[in-house]
DOTOR-987462 format. One record per atom (N, C-alpha, C): atom name; x, y, z. Coordinates in pm, whole numbers, m for minus. Layout:
# residues N
  at       X       Y       Z
  CA       X       Y       Z
...
This chain:
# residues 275
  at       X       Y       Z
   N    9784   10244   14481
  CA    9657   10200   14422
   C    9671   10177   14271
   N    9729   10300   14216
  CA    9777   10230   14095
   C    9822   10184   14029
   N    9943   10127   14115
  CA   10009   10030   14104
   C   10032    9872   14108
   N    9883    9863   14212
  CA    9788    9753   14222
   C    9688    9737   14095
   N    9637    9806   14053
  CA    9572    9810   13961
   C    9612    9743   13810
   N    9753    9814   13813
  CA    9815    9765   13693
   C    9868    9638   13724
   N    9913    9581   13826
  CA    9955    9435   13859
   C    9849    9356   13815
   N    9741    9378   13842
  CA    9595    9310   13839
   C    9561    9296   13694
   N    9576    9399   13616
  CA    9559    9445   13442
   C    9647    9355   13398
   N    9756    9330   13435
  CA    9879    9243   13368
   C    9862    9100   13419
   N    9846    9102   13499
  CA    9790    8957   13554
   C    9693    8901   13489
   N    9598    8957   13481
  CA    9452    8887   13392
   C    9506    8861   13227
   N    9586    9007   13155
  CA    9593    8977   13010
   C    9698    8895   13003
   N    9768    8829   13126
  CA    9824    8705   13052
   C    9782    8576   13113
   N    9686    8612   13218
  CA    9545    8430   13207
   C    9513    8467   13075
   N    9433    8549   12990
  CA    9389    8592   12910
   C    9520    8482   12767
   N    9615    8502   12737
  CA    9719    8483   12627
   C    9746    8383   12674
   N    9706    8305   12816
  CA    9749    8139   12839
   C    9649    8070   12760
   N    9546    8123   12795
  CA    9407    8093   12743
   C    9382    8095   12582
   N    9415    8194   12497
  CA    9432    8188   12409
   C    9581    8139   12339
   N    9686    8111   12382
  CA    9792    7994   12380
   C    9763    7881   12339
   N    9637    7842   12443
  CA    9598    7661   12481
   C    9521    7656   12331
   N    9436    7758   12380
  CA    9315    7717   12208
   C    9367    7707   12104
   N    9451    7799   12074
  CA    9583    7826   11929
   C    9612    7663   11872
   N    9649    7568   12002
  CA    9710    7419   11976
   C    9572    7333   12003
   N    9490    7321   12094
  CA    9345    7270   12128
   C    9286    7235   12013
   N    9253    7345   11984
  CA    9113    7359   11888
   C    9174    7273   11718
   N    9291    7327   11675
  CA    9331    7251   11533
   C    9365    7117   11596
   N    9446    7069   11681
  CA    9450    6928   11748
   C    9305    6861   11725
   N    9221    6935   11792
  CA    9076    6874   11772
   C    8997    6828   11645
   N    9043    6937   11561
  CA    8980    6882   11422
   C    9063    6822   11358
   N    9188    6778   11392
  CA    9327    6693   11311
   C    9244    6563   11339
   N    9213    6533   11448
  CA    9157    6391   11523
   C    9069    6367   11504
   N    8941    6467   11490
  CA    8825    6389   11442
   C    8811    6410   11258
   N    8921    6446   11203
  CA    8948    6385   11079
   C    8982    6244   11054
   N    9035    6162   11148
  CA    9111    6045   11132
   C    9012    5926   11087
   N    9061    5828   10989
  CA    8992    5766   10949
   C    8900    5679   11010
   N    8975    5684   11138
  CA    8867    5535   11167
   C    8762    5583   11291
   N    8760    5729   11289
  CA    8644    5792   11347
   C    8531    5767   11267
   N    8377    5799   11307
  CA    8310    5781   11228
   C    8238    5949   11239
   N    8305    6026   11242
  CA    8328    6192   11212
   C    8406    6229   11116
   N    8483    6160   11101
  CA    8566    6169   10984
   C    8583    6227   10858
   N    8428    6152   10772
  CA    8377    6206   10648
   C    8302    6351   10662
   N    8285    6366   10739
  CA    8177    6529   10791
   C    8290    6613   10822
   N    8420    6565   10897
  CA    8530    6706   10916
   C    8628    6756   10827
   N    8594    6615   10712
  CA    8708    6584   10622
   C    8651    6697   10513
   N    8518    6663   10464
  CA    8435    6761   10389
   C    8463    6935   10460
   N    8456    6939   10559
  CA    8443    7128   10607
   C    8570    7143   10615
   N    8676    7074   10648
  CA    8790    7116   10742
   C    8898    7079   10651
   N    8882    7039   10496
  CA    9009    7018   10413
   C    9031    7029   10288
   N    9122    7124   10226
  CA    9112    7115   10088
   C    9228    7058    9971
   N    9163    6919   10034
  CA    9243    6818    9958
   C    9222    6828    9821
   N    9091    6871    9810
  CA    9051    6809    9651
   C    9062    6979    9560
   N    9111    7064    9657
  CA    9136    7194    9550
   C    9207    7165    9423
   N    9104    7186    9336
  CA    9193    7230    9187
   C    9285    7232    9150
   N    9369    7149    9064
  CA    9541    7245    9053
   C    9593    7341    9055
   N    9471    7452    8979
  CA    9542    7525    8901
   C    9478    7685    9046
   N    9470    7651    9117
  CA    9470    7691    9226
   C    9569    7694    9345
   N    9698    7562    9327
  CA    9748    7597    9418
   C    9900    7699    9434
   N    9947    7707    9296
  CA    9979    7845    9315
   C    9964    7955    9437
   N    9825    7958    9421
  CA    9747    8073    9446
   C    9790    8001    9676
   N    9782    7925    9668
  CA    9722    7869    9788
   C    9887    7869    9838
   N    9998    7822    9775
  CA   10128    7854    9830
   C   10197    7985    9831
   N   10129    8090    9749
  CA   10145    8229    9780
   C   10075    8247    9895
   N    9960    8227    9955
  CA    9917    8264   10101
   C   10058    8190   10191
   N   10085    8101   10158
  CA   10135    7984   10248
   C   10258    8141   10342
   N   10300    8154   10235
  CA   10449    8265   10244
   C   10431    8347   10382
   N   10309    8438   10388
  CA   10264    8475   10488
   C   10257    8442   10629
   N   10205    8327   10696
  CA   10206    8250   10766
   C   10346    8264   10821
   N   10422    8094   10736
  CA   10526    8095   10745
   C   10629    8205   10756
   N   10626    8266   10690
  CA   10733    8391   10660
   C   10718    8466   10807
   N   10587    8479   10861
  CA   10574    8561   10975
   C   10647    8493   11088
   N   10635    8386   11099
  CA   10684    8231   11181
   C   10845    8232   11201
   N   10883    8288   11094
  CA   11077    8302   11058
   C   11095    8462   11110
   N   11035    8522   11051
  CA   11067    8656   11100
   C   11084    8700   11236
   N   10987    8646   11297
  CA   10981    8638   11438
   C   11084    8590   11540
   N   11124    8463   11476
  CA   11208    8394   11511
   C   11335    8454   11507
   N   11374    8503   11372
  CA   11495    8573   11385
   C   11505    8705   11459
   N   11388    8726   11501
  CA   11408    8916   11592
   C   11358    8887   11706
   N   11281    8789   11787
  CA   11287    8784   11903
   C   11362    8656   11986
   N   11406    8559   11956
  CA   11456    8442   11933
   C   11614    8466   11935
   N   11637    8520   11784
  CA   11814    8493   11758
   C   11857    8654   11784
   N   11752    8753   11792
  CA   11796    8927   11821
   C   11867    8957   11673
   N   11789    8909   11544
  CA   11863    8953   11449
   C   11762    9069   11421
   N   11850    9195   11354
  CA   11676    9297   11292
   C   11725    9303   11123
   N   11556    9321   11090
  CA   11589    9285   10967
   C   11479    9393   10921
   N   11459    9425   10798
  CA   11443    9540   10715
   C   11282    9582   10755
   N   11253    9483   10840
  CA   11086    9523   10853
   C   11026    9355   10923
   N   10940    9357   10943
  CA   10825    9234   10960
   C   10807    9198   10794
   N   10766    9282   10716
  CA   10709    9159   10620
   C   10811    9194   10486
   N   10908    9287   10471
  CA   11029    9302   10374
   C   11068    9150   10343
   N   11152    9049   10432
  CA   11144    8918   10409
   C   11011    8861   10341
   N   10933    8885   10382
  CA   10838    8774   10328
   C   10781    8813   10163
   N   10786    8932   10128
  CA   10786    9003   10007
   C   10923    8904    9927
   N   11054    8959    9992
  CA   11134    8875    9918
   C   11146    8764    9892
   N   11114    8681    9994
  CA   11119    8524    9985
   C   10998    8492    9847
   N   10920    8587    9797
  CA   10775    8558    9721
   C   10906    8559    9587
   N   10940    8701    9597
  CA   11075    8714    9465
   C   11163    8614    9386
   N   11170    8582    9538
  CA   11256    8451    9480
   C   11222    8298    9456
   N   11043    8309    9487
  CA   10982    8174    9415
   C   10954    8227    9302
   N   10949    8334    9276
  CA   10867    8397    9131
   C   11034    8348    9027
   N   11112    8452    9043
  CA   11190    8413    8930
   C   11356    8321    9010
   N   11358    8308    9114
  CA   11472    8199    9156
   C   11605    8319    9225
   N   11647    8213    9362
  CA   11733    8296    9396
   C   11824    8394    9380
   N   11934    8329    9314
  CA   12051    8398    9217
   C   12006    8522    9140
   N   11951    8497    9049
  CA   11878    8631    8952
   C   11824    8724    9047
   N   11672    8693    9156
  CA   11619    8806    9214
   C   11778    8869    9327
   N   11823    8774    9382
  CA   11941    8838    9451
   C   12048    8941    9376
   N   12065    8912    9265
  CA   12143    8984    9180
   C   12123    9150    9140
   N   11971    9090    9128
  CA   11878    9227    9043
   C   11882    9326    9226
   N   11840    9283    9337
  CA   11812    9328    9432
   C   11915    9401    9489
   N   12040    9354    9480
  CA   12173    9413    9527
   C   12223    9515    9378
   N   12195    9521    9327
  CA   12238    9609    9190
   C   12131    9729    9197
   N   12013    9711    9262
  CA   11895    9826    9300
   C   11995    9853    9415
   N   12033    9836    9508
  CA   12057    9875    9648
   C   12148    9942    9616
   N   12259    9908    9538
  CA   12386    9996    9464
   C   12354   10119    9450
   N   12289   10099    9346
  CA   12192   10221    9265
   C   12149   10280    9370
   N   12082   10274    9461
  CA   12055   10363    9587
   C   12152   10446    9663
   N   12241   10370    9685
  CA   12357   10391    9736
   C   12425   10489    9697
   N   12433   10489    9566
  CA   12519   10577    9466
   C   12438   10740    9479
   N   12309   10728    9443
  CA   12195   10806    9443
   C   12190   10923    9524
   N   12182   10841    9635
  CA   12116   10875    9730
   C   12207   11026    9785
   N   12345   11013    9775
  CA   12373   11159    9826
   C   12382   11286    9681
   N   12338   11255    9588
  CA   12290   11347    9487
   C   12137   11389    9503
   N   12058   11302    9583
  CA   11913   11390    9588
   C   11931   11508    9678
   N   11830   11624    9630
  CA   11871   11715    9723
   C   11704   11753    9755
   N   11636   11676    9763
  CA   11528   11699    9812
   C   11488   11745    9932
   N   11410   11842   10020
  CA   11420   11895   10128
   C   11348   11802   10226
   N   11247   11740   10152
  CA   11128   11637   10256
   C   11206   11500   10257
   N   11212   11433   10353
  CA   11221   11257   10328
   C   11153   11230   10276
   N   10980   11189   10245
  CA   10919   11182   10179
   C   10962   11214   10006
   N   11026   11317    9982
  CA   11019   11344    9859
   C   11121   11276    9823
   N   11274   11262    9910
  CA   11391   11179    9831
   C   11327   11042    9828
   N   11274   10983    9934
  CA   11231   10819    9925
   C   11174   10803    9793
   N   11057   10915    9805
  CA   10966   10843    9640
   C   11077   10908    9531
   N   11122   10970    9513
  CA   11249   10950    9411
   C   11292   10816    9360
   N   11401   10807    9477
  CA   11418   10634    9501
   C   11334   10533    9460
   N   11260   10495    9520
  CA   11083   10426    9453
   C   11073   10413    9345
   N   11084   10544    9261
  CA   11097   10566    9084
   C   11166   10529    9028
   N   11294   10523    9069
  CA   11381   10500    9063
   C   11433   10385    9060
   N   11370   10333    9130
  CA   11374   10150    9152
   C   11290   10100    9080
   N   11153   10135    9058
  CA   11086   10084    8951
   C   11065   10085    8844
   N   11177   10202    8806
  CA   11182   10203    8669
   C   11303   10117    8618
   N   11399   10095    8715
  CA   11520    9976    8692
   C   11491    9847    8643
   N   11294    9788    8703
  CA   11286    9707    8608
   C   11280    9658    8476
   N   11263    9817    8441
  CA   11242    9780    8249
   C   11409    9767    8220
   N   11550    9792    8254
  CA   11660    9788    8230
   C   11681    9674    8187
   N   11683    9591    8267
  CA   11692    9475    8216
   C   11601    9416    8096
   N   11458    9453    8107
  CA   11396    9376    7991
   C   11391    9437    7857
   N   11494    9570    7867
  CA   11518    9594    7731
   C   11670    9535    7685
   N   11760    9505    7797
  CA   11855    9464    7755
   C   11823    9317    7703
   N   11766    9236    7790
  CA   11692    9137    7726
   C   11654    9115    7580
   N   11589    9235    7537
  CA   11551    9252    7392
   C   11647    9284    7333
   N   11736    9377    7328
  CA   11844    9402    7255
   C   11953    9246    7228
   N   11995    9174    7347
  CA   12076    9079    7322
   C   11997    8947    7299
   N   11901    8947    7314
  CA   11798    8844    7308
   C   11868    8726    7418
   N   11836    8774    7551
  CA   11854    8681    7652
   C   11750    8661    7756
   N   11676    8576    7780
  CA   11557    8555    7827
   C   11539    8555    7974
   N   11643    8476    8048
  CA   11666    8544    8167
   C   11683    8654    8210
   N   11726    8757    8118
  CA   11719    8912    8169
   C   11570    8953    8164
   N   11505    8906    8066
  CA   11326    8929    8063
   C   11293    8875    8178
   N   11345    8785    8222
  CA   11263    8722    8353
   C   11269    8829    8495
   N   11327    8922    8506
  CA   11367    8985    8589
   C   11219    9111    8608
   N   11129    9118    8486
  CA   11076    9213    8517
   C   10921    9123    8607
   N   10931    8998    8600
  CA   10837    8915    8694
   C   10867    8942    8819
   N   10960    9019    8917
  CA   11013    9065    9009
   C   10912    9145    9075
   N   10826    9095    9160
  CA   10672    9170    9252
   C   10756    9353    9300
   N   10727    9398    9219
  CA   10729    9543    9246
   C   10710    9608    9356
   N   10603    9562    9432
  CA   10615    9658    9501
   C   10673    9550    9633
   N   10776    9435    9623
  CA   10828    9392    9708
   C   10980    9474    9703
   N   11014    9517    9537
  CA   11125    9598    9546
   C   11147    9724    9591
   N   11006    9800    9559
  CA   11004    9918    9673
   C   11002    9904    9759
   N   10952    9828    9843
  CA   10925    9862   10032
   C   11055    9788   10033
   N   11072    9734    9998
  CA   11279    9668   10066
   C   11370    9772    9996
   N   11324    9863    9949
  CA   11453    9968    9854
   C   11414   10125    9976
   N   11306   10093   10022
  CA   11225   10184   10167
   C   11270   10190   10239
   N   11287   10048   10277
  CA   11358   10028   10445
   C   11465   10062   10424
   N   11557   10001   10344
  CA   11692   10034   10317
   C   11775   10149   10304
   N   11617   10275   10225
  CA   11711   10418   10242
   C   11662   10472   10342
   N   11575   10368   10487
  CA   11576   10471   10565
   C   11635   10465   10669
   N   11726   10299   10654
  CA   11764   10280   10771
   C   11937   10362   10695
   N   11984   10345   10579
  CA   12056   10405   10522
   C   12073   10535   10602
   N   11970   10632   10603
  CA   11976   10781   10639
   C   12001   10752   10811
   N   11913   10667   10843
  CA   11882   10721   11036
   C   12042   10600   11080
   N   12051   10517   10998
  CA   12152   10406   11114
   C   12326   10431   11028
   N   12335   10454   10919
  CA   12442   10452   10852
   C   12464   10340   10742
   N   12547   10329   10588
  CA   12568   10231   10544
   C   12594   10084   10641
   N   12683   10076   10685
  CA   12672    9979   10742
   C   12551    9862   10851
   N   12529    9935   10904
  CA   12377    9878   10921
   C   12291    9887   10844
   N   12300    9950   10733
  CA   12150    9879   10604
   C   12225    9810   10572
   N   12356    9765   10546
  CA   12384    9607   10488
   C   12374    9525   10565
   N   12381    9529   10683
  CA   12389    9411   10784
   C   12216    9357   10784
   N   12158    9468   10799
  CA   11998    9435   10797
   C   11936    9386   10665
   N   11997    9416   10563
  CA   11961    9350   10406
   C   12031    9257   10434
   N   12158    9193   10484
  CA   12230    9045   10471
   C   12088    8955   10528
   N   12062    8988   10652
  CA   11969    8902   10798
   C   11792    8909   10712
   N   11755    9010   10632
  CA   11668    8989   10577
   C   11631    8875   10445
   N   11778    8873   10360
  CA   11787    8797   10278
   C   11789    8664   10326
   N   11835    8639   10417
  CA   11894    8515   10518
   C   11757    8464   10592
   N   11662    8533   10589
  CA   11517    8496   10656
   C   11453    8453   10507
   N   11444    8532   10439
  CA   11342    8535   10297
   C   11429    8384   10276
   N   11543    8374   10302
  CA   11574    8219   10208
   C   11505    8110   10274
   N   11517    8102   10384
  CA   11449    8040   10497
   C   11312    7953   10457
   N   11230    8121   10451
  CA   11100    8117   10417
   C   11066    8052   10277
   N   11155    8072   10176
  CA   11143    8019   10053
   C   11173    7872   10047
   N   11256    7829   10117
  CA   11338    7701   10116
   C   11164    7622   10229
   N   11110    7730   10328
  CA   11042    7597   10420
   C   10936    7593   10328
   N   10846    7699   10282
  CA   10739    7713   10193
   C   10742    7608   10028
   N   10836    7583   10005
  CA   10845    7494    9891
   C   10893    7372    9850
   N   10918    7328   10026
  CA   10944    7168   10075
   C   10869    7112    9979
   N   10879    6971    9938
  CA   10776    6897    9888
   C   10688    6854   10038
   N   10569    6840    9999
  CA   10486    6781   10051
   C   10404    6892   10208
   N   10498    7051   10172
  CA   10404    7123   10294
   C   10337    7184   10254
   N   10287    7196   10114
  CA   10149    7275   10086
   C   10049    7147   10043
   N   10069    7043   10027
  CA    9920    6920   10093
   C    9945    6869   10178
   N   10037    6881   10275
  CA    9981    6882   10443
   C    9901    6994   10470
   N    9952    7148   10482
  CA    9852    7271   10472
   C    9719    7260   10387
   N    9699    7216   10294
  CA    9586    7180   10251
   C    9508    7063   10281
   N    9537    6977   10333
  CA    9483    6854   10418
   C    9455    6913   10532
   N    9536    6954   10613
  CA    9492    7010   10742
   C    9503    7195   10753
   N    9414    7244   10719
  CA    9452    7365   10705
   C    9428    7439   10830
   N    9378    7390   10919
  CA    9404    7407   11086
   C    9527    7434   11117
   N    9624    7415   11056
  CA    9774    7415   11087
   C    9757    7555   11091
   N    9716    7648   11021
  CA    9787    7755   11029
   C    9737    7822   11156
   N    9654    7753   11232
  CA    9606    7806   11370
   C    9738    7776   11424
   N    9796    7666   11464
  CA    9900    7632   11522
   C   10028    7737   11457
   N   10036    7771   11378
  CA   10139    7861   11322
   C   10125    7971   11425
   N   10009    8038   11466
  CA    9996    8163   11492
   C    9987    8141   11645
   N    9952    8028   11710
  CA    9997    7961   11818
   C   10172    7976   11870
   N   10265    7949   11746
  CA   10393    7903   11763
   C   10462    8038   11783
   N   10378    8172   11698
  CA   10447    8282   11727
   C   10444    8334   11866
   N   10269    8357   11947
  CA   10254    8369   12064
   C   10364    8288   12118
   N   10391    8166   12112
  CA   10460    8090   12238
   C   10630    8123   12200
   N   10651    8204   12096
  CA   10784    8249   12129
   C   10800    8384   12164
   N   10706    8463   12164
  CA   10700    8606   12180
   C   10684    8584   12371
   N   10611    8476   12454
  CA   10603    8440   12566
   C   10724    8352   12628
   N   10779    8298   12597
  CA   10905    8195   12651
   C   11010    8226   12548
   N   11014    8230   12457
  CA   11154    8215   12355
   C   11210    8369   12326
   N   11185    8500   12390
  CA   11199    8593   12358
   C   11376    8596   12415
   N   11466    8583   12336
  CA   11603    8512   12394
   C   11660    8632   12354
   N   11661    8695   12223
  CA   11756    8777   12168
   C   11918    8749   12170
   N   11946    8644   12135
  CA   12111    8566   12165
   C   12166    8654   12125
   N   12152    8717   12001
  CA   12247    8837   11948
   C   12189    8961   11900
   N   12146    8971   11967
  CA   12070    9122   11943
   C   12198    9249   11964
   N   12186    9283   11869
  CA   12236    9471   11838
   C   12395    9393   11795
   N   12421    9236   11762
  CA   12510    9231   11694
   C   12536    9271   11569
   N   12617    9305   11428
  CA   12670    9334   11345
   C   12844    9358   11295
   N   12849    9247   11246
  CA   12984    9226   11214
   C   13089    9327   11166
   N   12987    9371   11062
  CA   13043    9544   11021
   C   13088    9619   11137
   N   12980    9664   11189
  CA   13016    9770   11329
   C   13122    9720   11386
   N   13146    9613   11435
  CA   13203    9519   11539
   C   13336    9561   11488
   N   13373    9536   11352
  CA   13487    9538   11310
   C   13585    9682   11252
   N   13462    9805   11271
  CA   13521    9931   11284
   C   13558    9940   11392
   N   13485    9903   11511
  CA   13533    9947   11606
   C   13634    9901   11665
   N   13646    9802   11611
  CA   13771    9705   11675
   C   13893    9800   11568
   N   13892    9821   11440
  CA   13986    9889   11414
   C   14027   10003   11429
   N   13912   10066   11501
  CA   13896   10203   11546
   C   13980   10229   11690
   N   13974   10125   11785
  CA   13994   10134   11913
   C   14159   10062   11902
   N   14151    9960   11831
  CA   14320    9957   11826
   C   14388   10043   11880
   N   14481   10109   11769
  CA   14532   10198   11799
   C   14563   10272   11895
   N   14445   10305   11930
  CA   14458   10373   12039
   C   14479   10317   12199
   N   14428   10160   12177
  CA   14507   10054   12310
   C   14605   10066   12278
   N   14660    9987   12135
  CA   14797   10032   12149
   C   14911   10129   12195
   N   14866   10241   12151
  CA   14950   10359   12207
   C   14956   10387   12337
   N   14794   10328   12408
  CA   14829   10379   12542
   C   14872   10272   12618
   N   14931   10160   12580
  CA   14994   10022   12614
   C   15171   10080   12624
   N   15208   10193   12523
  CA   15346   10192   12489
   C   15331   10300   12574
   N   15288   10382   12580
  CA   15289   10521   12699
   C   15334   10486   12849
   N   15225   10326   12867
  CA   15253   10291   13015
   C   15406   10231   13015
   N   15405   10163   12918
  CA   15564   10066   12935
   C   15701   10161   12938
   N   15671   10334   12878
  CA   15743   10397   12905
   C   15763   10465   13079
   N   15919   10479   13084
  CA   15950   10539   13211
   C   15969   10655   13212
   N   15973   10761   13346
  CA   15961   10873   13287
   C   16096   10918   13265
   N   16139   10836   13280
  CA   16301   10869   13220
   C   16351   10861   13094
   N   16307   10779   13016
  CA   16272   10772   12853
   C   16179   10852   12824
């Protein structure tokens, strides 16, 4: 009986997610079309349904939302799709913001020189709580931003000032994940998961600052229904995981790990027991 029950429960909540699937693409399709010019709905959907005529000095503001969206759209993609894991759901999308703020190279630089610094750190805290070593760390990381902008001042180099435009608290929660996957998975898997995170955030930075996709998104800002459409329909059909629980690191201890020991027991067999 209750096993029927739950067939029935699972059955309906995914008529239920077909249903809301269809609308996800339906409903923005619908107002894309009766935007079109040579409707005579046009001027009435064009007025509610578009913000072509936003301000300049607004869209800043309007391609920082964009990140979100998108960024969620990549993330997804890379952890249910390609089976990559990466420092969190929204760690990428924090970073990818980093690196429209002050540019790849530099935030990458500054970001891997914090992770060091963690690294190094981290087996000198002797804190008894996790809680208490993390926010250490945290402090620790946020106080690394003024490093640079005093070295900045001292040599008078302006790109090192640029480093303290670096969204803070995108450097903590990625300096978070990192010492915790650090503690529970080992060095090597927090680098593999900071490589696949960086590798999404570029993604996200590179699709978010195309020319011409934040006034399509602002012309049709229905799109981002379809965005949230595109995640459902890969979390439902595209859930592939091609390489899931891969890592090159691991892969390659163990391969040097296990050597050896084929080897030897390769020369054991080829011996007779007469040798």
């Amino acid at each position: 009986m209750n096993d029927t029950r739950t067939e029935i429960g699972s059955a309906r909540a995914d008529v239920k997610g077909d249903w809301l699937l269809m609308a996800l693409f339906a409903l923005p399709l619908a107002i894309a079309l009766a935007k079109l010019p040579m409707l005579p709905t046009s001027s009435v959907w064009a007025g509610m349904f578009s913000l072509a005529d936003l301000p300049a000095h607004f869209h800043k503001s309007a391609e920082n939302v964009l990140f979100v969206p998108l960024g969620a759209l990549v993330v997804v993609l890379f952890r249910l799709t390609l089976g990559l894991r990466v420092l969190g759901l929204f760690r990428p999308i924090l970073v990818a913001m980093a690196f429209d703020s002050i540019g790849i190279p530099i935030s990458l630089a500054f970001l891997l020189f914090v992770l060091v610094i963690i690294v190094v750190l981290r087996s000198l805290l002797t804190a008894d709580h996790d809680y208490s070593r993390i926010a250490i760390l945290l402090s620790l990381a946020s106080a690394l931003l003024f490093a640079p902008l005093m070295a900045g001042k001292w040599w008078h180099v302006d790109w090192l000032r640029e480093i303290v435009f670096f969204p803070v608290i995108a450097l903590c929660l990625t300096c978070e994940s990192f010492a915790k996957v650090l503690d529970q998975d080992g060095i090597r898997e927090a680098v593999w998961r900071t490589f696949t995170t960086v590798a999404a955030a570029s993604v996200i930075v590179s699709l978010t600052t195309l020319p011409g996709v934040l006034d399509l998104f602002l012309r049709f800002p229905e799109l981002l229904l379809v965005q949230a459409g595109c995640i459902l329909l890969i979390n439902k059909y595209l859930d592939l995981r091609v390489f899931e629980g891969a890592n090159p690191l691991t892969a390659q201890t163990t391969e040097s790990a296990v050597g050896p020991a084929v080897e030897h027991a390769m020369r054991v067999e080829q011996l007779s027991p007469g040798e």
